[in-house]
C-alpha positions as CSV (number, residue, x, y, z in Angstrom):
1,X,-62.7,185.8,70.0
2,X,-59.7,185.6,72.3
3,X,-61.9,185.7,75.5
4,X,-61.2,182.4,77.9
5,X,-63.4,180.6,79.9
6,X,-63.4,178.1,82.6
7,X,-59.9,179.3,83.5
8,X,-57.8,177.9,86.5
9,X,-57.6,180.5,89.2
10,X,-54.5,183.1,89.5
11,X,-51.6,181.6,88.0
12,X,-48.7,183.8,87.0
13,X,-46.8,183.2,90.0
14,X,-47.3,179.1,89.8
15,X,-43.3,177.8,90.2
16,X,-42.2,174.4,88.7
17,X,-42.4,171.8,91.0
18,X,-38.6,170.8,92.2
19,X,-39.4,167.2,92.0
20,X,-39.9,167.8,88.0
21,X,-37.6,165.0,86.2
22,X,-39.4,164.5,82.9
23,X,-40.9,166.7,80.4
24,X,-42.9,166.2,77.2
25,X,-43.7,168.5,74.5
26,X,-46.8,169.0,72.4
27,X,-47.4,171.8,69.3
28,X,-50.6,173.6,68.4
29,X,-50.6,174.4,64.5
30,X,-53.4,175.6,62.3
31,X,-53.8,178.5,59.8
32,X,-54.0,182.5,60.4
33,X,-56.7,183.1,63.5
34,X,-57.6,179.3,64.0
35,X,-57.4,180.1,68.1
36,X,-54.0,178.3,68.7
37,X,-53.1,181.3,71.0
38,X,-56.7,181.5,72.7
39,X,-56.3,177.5,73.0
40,X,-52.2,177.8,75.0
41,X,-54.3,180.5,77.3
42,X,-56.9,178.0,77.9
43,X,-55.0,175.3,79.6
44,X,-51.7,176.4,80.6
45,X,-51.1,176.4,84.7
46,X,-49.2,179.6,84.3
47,X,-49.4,183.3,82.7
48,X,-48.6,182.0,79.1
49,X,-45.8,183.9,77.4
50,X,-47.6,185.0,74.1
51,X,-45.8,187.2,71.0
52,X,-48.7,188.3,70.2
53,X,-48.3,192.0,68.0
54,X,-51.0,194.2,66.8
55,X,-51.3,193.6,63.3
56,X,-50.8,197.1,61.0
57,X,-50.8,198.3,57.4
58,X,-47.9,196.3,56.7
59,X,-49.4,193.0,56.4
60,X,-52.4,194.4,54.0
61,X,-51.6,192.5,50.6
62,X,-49.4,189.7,52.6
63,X,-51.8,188.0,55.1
64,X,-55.1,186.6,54.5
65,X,-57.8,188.1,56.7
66,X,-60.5,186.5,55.1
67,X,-63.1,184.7,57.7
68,X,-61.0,186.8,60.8
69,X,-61.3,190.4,60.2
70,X,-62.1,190.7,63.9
71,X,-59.0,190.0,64.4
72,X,-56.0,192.7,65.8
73,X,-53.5,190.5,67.0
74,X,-51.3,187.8,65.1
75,X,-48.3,185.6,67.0
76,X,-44.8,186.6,65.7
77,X,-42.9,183.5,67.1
78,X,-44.7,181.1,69.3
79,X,-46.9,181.1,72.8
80,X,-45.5,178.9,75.3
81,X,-47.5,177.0,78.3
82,X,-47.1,174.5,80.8
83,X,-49.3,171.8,82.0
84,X,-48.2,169.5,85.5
85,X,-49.1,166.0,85.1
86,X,-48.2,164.9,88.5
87,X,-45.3,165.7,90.5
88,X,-42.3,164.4,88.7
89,X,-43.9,165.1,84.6
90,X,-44.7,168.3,83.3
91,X,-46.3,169.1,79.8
92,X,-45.0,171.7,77.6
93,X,-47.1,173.7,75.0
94,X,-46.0,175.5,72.3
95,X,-48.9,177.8,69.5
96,X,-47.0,177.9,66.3
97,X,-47.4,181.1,64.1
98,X,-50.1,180.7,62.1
99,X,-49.0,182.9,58.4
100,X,-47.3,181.5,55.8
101,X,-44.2,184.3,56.1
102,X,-43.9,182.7,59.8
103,X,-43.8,178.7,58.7
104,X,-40.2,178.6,58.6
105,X,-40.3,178.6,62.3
106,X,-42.2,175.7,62.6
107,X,-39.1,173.1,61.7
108,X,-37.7,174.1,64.9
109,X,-41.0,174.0,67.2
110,X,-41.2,170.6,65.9
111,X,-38.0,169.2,67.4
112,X,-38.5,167.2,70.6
113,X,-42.0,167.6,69.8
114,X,-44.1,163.9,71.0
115,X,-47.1,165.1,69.2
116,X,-48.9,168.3,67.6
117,X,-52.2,169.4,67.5
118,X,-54.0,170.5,63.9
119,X,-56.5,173.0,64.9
120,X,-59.1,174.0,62.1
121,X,-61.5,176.7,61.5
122,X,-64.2,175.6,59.2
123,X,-64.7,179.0,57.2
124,X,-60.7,178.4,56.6
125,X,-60.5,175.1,55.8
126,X,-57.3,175.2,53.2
127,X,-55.5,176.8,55.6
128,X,-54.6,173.2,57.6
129,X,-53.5,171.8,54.6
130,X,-49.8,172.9,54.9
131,X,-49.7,171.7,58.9
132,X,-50.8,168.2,57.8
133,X,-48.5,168.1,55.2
134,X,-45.5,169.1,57.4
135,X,-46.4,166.9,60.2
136,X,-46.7,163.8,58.0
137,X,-43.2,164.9,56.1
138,X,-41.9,164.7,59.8
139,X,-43.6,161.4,60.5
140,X,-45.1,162.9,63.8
141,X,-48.5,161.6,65.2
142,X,-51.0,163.9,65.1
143,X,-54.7,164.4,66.0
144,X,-57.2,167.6,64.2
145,X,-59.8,169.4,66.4
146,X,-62.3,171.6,64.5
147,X,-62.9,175.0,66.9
148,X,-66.2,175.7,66.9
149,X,-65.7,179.7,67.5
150,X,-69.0,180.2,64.8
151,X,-71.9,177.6,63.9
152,X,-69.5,174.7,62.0
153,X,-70.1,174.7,58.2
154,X,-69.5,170.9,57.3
155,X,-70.3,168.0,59.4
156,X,-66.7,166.3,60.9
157,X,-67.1,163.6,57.9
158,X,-66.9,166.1,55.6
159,X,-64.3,168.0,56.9
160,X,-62.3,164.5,57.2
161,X,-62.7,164.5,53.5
162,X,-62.3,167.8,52.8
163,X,-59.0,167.5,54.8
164,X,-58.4,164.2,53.1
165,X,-57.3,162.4,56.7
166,X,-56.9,159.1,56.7
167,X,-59.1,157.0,59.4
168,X,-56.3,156.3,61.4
169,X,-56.2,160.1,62.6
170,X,-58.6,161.0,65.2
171,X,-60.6,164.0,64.5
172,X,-62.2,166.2,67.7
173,X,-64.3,168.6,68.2
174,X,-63.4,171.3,70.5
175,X,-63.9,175.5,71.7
176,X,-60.6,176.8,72.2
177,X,-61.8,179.6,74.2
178,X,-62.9,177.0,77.3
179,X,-60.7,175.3,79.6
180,X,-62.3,171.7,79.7
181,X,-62.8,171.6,76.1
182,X,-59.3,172.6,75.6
183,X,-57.5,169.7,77.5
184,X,-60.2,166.8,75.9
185,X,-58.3,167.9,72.9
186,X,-54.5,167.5,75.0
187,X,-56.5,164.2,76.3
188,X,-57.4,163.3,73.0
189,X,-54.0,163.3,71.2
190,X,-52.1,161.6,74.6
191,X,-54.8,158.7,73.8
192,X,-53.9,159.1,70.3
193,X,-50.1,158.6,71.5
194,X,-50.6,155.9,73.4
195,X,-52.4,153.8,71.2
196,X,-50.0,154.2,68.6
197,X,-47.2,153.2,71.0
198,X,-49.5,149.8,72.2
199,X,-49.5,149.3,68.4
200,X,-45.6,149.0,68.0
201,X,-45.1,147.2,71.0
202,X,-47.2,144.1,70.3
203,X,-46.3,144.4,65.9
204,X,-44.5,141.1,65.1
């Protein structure tokens, strides 16, 4: 599931640019195994720094595997990528945990943050409520792209009502695991961004 495609060539050497000035910052949330982590890989312009730990006995009883039982790995803290804009702006992404014993850490991603990213699975649905919730107890602008890992199980109207998002927050489709489809998402909320800044310049 965490295999990447449409990758940018070599990049774990890439250096900042010197003529960097400005930097903007943008969070991934979702539930447990959504693909924030495959998603970070996907776009960032350097080796990503992942806390990514194999997942053991310990969790059994604590985190919900349903829907992901493929899965081995499970983020501790955060992954962190970068993105260059141009030469003086430089995008910053951070993959928030995605289990409940690891949410208080998501307070402190959001800080600085100009917008966030809701990434959904469809067989985990209820999983995305909590990141909406946060985000719109934070007041931050947010879009939701539904990862299409498997065949989607509800059309995007249905999972806007299942989700219970009002029309005002855009709604994506996206796979994670490839590069392109990964940064229409980025594109996505920027737009998002943007037109909610047009909005409050011109309100009376």
């Amino acid at each position: 599931m965490s295999e990447v495609a449409d990758q940018a060539p070599p990049r774990s050497r890439t250096p900042l640019a010197s003529t960097v000035n400005d930097a903007l910052k943008i969070v991934i949330v979702g539930g447990f195994g959504v693909g924030k982590t495959t998603m970070v890989r996907a776009v960032s312009e350097i080796r990503p720094l992942s806390t990514e730990e194999t997942m053991t006995g310990a969790g059994i009883g604590i985190d919900d595997i349903g829907g992901v039982r493929e899965k081995s790995t499970t983020t501790v803290a955060f992954d962190f990528g970068r993105i260059s804009l141009n030469e003086q702006m430089v995008l910053y992404l951070f993959g928030a945990p995605g289990q409940q014993r690891f949410w208080f850490l998501w307070d402190r991603l959001f800080a600085g943050t100009l917008g966030a990213v809701v990434l959904v699975a469809t067989r985990r649905v209820a999983d995305s409520w909590y990141a909406i919730d946060r985000l719109e107890h934070h007041g931050m602008p947010f879009i939701v792209a539904r990862n299409n890992f498997d065949e989607p199980e509800h059309t995007l109207p249905q999972l806007r009502e299942a989700l219970s998002l009002s029309d005002d927050v855009p709604l994506v489709d996206c796979d994670a695991r490839h590069r392109a489809s990964s940064k229409s998402v980025l594109i996505a909320l920027v737009n998002h961004l943007y037109a909610l800044s047009t909005a409050q310049e011109t309100s009376p």
